[in-house]
N, C-alpha and C positions, 0 to 999 in steps of 0.2 A: 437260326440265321440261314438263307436261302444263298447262298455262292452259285457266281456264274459260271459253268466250264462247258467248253466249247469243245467238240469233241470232232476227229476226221482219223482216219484211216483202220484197216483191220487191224483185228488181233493176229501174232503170228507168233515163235519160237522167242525173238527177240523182245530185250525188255521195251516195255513201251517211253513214250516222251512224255515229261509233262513239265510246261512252259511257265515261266511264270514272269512276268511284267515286272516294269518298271516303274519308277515317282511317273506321275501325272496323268494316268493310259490307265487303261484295263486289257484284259484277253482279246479285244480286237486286234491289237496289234501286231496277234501272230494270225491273225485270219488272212489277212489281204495275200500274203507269199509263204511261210512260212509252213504253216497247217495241210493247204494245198500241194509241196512241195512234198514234205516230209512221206506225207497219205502214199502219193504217188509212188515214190522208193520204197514202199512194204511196210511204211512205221506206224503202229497207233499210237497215237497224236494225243494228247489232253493240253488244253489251255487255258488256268485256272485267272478268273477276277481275283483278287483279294478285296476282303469284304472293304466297306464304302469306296471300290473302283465300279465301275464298265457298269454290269446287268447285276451284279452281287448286292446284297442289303447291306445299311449302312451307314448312308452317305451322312446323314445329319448328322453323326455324330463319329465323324473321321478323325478330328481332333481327337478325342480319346483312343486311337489305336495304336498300339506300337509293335514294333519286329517280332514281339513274342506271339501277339495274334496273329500277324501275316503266318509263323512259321507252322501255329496252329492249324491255318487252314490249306497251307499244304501238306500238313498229316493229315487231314479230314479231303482230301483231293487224293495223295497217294491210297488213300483206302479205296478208295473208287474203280483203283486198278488190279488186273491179274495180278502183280507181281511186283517187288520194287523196281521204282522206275528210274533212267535218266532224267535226273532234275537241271531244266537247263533254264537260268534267270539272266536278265540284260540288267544293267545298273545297280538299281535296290533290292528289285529279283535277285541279281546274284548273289548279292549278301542275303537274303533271306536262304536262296538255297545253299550256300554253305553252311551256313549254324543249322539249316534242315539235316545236311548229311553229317553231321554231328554227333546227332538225336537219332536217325530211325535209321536203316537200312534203305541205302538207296544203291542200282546198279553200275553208274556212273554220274561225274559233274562236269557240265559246262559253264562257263562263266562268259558272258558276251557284253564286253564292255561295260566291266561289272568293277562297282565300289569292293575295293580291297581290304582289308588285314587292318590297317591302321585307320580306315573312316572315311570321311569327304575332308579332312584338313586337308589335304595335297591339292584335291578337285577344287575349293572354291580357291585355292591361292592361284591353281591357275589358270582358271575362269576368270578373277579379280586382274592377272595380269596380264593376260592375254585376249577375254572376251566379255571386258568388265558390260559389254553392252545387251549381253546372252545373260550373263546375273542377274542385271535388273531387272528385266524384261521376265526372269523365272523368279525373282524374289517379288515383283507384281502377281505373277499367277497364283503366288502362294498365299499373297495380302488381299488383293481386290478380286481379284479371280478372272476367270478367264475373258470379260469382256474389259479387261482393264490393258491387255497384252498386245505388243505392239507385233503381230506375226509377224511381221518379214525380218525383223530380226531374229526371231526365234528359229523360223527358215533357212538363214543363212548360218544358223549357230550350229542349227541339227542336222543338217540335212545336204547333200551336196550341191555344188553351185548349178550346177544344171537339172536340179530337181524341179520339175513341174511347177509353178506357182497355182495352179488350180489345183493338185492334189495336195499340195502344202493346205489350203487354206477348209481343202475335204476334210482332213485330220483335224483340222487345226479346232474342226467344230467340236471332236471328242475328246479334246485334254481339257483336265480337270486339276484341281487343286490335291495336292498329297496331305496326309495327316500331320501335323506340328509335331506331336507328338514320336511319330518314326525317322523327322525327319530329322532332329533333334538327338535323336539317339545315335543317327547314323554319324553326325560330326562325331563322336568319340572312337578311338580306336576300341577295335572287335576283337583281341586277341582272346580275351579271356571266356569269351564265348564260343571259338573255335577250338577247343581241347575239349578232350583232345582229339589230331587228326584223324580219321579212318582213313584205310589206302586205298584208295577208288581210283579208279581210272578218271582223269581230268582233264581238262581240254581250257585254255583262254583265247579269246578269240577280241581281238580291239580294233580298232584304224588309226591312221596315223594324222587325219586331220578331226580326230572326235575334240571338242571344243570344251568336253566335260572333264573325262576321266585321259589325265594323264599316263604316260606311256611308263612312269616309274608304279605305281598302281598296278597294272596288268605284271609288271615282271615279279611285284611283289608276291601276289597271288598263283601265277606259276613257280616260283620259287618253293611256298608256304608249299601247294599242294602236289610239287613235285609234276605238274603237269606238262603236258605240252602248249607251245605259245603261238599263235600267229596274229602277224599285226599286215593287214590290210592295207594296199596304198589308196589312198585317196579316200579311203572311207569314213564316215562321220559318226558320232554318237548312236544316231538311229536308223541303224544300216537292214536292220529287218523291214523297214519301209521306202529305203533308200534305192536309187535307181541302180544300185552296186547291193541289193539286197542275195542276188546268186552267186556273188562270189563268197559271199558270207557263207551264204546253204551249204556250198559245195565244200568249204572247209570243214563244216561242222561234218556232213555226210561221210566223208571221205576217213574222221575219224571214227567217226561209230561202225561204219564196214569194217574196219580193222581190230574193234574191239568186241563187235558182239556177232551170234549168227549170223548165216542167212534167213532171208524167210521163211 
């Protein structure tokens, strides 16, 4: 199976990054700010598809896949690098990379607005009660697919109020349906797959108008991993694309200067 990873910055002392997506996206999504950003500050960079996302093989048959192969082909992506790396995942990403640094040797974890410890029960009750219109509008993309999605609410779920409506509907071209199968798995809580902890240096990083993942989620996960927490004002579920995408950079940045070399 051919996996997409997109690759930017040198190699240097420091462990490298390697990014990993969320439900509906592939590895573009750290292309546009993230990738570019990272390179610049001394980091080499990896930003893997998971298979049926982005440029990765697959897609016919996404429904068959679940967390165990996403976590798969981030061991088959971490081999690809010098060294173990910082695994940093947004959403389903994160859950994937926590049950990743589980399983292999990795040199730190970030979690970025990442499903927690106990699953999506928390996230769809309060998407159901707070953005029941963001639901539907994502439980469409997941039924009829993406010409069935009414964007501008998806826009206004994801994304901050003064984000571009012409780069809203740029993206809007490359989201895709997630697999039933992962996505199913992820309602259950994940404890039992996270034993036991490793101590890795950890990082959560959330906002405080994300539409998805609740703000009791993020503490749980900082809690579980003993990590550090910052929660963003104003910022939305998909803040790596978001017009508040640097303030995001700068927290994560700011922790990895403090945990690993220089260049």
């Amino acid at each position: 199976m051919e996996r997409e990873i997109l690759w930017s910055g040198e190699d240097s002392a420091r462990p490298p990054l390697l990014f990993i997506h969320g439900s509906y996206c592939g590895a573009w999504i750290w292309a546009e700010h993230f990738l570019p950003y990272f390179a610049a500050k001394g980091w080499r960079c990896a930003a893997l598809s998971l298979r049926g996302h982005g440029g990765s093989d697959g897609r016919e048959r996404l429904d068959s896949f679940g967390l165990d192969d996403y976590i798969a082909d981030v061991a088959w992506a971490a081999e690809q690098l010098p060294r173990p790396p910082v695994v940093i995942g947004h959403s389903l990403g994160g859950m994937v990379a926590q049950r990743f640094a589980c399983r292999r040797p990795v040199a730190g974890l970030v979690m970025l607005a990442s499903v927690g410890p106990n699953g999506l029960g928390a996230a769809f009750t309060h998407m159901a009660l707070r953005h029941p219109d963001l639901l539907w509008q994502l439980g469409r993309l997941q039924t009829v697919g993406p010409e069935g999605v009414d964007y501008d609410v998806v826009r206004r779920g994801l994304f901050s109020s003064d984000f571009p409506v012409e780069e809203s509907d740029r993206y809007a071209a490359l989201f895709q349906r997630e697999s039933q199968h992962a996505a199913n798995e992820l309602l259950l809580p994940q404890w039992f797959h996270l034993m036991p902890r490793p101590a890795v240096p950890a990082l959560v990083v959330g906002g405080d108008r994300d539409a998805f993942i609740p703000y009791g989620d993020l503490a749980l996960a900082a809690t579980y991993w003993a990590a550090e927490m910052t929660v963003l004002a104003g910022a939305p579920h998909v803040f790596m694309l978001d017009s508040l995408w640097e303030s995001a950079a700068e927290v994560l940045r700011r922790w990895l200067e403090r945990q690993y070399l220089p260049a």
